[in-house]
N, C-alpha and C positions, 0 to 999 in steps of 0.2 A: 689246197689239196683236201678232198673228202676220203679218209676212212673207210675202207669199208668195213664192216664189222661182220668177219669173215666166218666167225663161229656160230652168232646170232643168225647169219643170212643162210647158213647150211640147214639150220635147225631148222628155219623158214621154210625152205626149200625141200626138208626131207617130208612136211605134212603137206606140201600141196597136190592139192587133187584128193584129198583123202576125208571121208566123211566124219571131219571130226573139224571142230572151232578152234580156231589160233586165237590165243589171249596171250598178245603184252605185254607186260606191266614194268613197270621201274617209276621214280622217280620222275616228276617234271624235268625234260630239257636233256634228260641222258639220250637222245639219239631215235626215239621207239618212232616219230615222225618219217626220220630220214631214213630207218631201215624200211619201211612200206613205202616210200618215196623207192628205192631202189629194186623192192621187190615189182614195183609198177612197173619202173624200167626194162626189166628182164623179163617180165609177160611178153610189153611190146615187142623188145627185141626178137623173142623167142615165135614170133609170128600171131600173139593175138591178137584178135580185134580191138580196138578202144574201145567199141560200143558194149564189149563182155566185162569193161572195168567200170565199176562204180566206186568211185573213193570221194568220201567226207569227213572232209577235220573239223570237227565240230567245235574249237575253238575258234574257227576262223566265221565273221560275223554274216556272211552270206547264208550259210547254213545255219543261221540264230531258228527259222520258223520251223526252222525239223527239229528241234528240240522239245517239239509235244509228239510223241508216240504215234497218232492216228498220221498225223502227217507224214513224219519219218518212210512207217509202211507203205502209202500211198506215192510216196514219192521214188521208192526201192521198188515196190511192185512194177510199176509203170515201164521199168526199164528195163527188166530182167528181161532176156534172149531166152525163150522157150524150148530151141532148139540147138544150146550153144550155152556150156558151162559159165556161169557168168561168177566175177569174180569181186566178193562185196569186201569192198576196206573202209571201217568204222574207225575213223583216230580218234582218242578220247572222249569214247562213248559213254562214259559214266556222264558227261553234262545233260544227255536225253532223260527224264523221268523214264519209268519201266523199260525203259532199253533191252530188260531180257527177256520182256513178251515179244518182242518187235526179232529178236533177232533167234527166237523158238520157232516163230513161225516160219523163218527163211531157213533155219536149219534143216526144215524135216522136206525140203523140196529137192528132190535129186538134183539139179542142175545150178546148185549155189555152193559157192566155195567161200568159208568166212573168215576174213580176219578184225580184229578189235584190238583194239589198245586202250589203256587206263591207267591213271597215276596214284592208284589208291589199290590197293589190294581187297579194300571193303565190297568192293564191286564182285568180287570171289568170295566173299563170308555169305551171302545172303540170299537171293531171290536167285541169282546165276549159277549160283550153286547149286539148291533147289532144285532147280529146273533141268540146267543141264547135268547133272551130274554123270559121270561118264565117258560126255561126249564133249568135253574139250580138254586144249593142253594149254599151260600154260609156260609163257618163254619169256623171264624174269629179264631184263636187263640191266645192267649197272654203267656208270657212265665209263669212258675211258681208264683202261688198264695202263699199265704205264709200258708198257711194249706199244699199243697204238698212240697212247703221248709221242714216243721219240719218233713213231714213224713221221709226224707235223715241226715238231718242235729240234727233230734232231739231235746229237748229239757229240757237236765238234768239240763242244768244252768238255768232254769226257763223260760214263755214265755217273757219276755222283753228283755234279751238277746240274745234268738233268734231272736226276731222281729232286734235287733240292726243288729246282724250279717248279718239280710234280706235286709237290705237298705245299707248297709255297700258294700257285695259283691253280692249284684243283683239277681236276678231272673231266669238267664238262665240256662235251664237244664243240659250243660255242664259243667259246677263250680261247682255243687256237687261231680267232680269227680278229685278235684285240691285240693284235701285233707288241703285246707284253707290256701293254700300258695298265701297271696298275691300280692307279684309279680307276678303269672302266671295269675293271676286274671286279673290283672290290663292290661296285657296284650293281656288277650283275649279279653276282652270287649274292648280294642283299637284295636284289628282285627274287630272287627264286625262292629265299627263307622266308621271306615275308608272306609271297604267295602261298607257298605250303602251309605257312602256321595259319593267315588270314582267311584262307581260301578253303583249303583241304580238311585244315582240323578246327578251326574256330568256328566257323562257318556252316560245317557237318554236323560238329557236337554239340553245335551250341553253347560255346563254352562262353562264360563272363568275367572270369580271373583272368585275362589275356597277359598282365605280366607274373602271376604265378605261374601260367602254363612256359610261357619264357625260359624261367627260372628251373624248372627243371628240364628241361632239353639243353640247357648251358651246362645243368649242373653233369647231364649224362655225358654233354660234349666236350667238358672237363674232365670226367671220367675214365673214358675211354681206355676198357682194357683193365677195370679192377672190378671185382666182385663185388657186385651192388644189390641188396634188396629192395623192395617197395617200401620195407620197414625204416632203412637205414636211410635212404630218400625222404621220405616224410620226416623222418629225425631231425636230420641236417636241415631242411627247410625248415623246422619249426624253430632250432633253438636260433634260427640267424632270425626270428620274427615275422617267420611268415606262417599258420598252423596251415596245414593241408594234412588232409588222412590220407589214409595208405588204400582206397580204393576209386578216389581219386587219381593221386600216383599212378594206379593199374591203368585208370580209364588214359591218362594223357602218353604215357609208353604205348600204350595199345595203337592210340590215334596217331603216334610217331612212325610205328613201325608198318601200319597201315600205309603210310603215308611215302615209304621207304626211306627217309630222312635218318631214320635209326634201326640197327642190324642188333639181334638177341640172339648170344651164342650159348646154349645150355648146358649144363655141366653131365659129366659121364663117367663111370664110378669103373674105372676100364679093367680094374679085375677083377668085380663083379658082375662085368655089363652090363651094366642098366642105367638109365638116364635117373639122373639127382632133378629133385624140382625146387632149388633155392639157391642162390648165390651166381645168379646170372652174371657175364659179362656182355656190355652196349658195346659195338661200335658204328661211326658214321659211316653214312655214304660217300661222302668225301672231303679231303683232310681239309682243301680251298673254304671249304663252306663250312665245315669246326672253326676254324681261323676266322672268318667273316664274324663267327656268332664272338666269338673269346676275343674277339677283339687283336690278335695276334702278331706276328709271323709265321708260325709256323717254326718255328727255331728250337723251343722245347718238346720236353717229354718226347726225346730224339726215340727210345725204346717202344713208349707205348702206340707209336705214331709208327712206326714199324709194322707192329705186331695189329696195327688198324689195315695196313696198306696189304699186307700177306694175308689176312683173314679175307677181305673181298677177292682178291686174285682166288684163294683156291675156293668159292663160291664162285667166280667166274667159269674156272674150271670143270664146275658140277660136282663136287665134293657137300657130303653135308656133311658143318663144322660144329665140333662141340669143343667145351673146356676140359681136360680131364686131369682127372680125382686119382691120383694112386697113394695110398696109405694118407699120410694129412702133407702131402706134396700137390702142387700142380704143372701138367701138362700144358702148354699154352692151347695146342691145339689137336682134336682129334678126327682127324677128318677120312669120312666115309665115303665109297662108292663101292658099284656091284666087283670089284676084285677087294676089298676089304679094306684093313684100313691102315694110315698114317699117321704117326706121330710128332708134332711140328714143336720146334724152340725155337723162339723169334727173341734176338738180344741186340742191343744196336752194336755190343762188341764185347767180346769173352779172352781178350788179350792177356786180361791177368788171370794170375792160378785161382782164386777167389771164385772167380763169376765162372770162370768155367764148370769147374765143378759144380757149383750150385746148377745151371742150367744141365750137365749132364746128368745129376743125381735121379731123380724121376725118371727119365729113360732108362737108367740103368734097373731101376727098379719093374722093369715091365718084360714079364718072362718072355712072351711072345714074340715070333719071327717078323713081325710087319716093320717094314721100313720106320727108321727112326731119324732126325738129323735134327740140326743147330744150324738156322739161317740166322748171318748177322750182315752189319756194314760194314765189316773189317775189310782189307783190302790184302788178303793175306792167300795163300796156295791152298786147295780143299786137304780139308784132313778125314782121319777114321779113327775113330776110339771104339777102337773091338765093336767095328757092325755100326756104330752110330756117327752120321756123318755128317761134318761140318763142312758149309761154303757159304759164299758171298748171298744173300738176297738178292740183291740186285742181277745176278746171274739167273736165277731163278725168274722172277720177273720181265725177263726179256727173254725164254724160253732158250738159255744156252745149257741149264741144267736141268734134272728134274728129277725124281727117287723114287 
């Protein structure tokens, strides 16, 4: 059963035909292939010619000699329908050198509709940026949500099961087809970290500590969901025997998150409003591939592991997520968009008087009218504590709730 990833393909769908560049990006193996693979579908269908689609995955080794520039263009030139919109899909075009000369110059010809994809974000810091600035959008993906998990994987043994099975073996769209063996699991998601670290960031930055740079992506993947500096990074590395300084640390988080393998949620000072610049929280792209690196199951840090799964879901959603700061409490999460904003508590469960409290305390303290709640994995009836509203995560995550 193929997915379709119905918000991604709308997005898709809402720039075509429109003089602006589709870029993208996610993660190796999250799906960016098979959403341009469907959006080809829907051209045909929808009556275009095939001779107006030119589509190159440039990981695929036929197309190795268009990975020098001059050719590329000569090869795109050649086909392009002069009288008939013709419609260019570039898959992981960051393996072309200058790729964003090659694709400035098809930009500015009325009769070219561009899409691109890349597993690096760096491909957007630099020359493409440069260049285009302006005139592209970019449409982030991440790999499966756990609402399109159960549409493949289902859910006869009930939703907590499932949710186990989702953190357990991951997210990527490829493991729903590994009929829950596993060891092939376990092994593909050790092709993909490998790839990333050897490929994307080793290999980019030139990096030569390959088991220092390790060691602190375990250590973030460890993490996950505590207040981390660059300082306190380098700390820990150094007093376990290993010195690394702290602009190091910068460069290897940078080449992570580049890389989307690691998510930076920044903190927000929410009665002040203003963004704090120290005391970041990491989390993964997903829990499968945490587990892979930690050697795991997936069984602990049942909370932090939560509050990893609810932070990408409301990026999913298009929320930008911060940490928030009220008096010397914190807010798990403070999430923005153009109707304002959210305030999230993610606890695996608040059953006792204790933890409740402590998780209501900071919402209580935030004057402001914007929705406030406590998602947990209790299995209990939604409640309201005057305006702040407690229910199931997992409700939320399968789109039966929302605030």
């Amino acid at each position: 059963m193929e997915v379709v990833r119905q918000e991604y393909f709308r997005q898709l769908l809402g720039w075509k035909d429109k003089k602006i560049i589709k870029v993208i990006t996610g993660i190796r193996r999250c799906g960016k292939s098979t959403l341009l693979k469907m959006f080809r579908e829907y051209l045909l269908e929808e009556g275009t010619d095939e001779r107006q689609i030119i589509s190159i995955n440039f990981e695929e080794y036929e197309y190795e000699e268009l990975w020098v520039p001059k050719a590329l263009y000569r090869y795109i030139k050649e086909r392009i329908l002069p009288e008939k919109m013709t419609y260019l899909i570039l898959d992981e075009v960051q393996n072309v050198r200058d790729f964003q000369r090659v694709i400035d110059s098809f930009f500015v010809k009325e009769n070219v509709d561009i899409y691109i994809t890349g597993s690096n974000s760096y491909m957007l810091s630099g020359e493409l940026a440069t260049l285009l600035t302006g005139r592209y959008v970019q449409i982030e993906m991440l790999p499966f949500s756990f609402a399109e998990f159960v549409q493949i994987d289902g859910m006869e043994e009930g939703a907590e099961r499932a949710y186990q099975k989702y953190i357990e073996t991951g997210s990527f769209p490829f493991i729903s087809t590994l009929g829950g063996d596993q060891k092939q699991v376990r092994e593909y998601l050790r092709g993909i970290y490998e790839t990333i670290v050897l490929k994307d960031v080793v290999g980019r930055k030139k990096i030569t500590d390959v088991m220092m740079l390790e060691s602190v992506v375990r250590f973030i993947a460890d993490n996950i969901g505590s207040p981390l500096s660059t300082k306190k990074i380098s700390d820990t590395m150094t007093s376990g025997g290993r010195s690394i300084n702290v602009r190091t640390v910068e460069s290897y988080l940078t080449a992570f998150m580049e890389s989307y393998i690691v998510y930076q949620a920044k903190r927000y000072e929410v009665k002040g409003k203003q963004y704090l610049k120290t005391l970041e929280k990491y989390y993964m792209v997903d829990i499968g591939l945490r587990n892979t690196m930690l050697g795991n199951t997936g069984q602990a840090d049942t909370g932090h592991i939560l509050e990893n799964v609810i932070y990408l879901e409301l990026i999913r959603r298009g929320y930008r997520v911060y940490v928030g700061k009220v008096d010397n409490l914190e807010v798990d999460f403070v999430a923005m968009d153009e109707s304002g904003l959210r305030y999230i508590q993610a606890a695996a469960t608040v059953r006792e008087i204790g933890t409740l409290e402590r998780e209501l305390k900071p919402l209580q303290k935030i004057a402001d009218n914007y929705p406030k709640c406590i998602m947990t994995l209790d299995i209990d009836p939604p409640a309201d504590y005057e305006g702040i509203r407690r229910f199931n995560a997992l409700d939320y995550l399968l789109g039966k709730i929302d605030f």
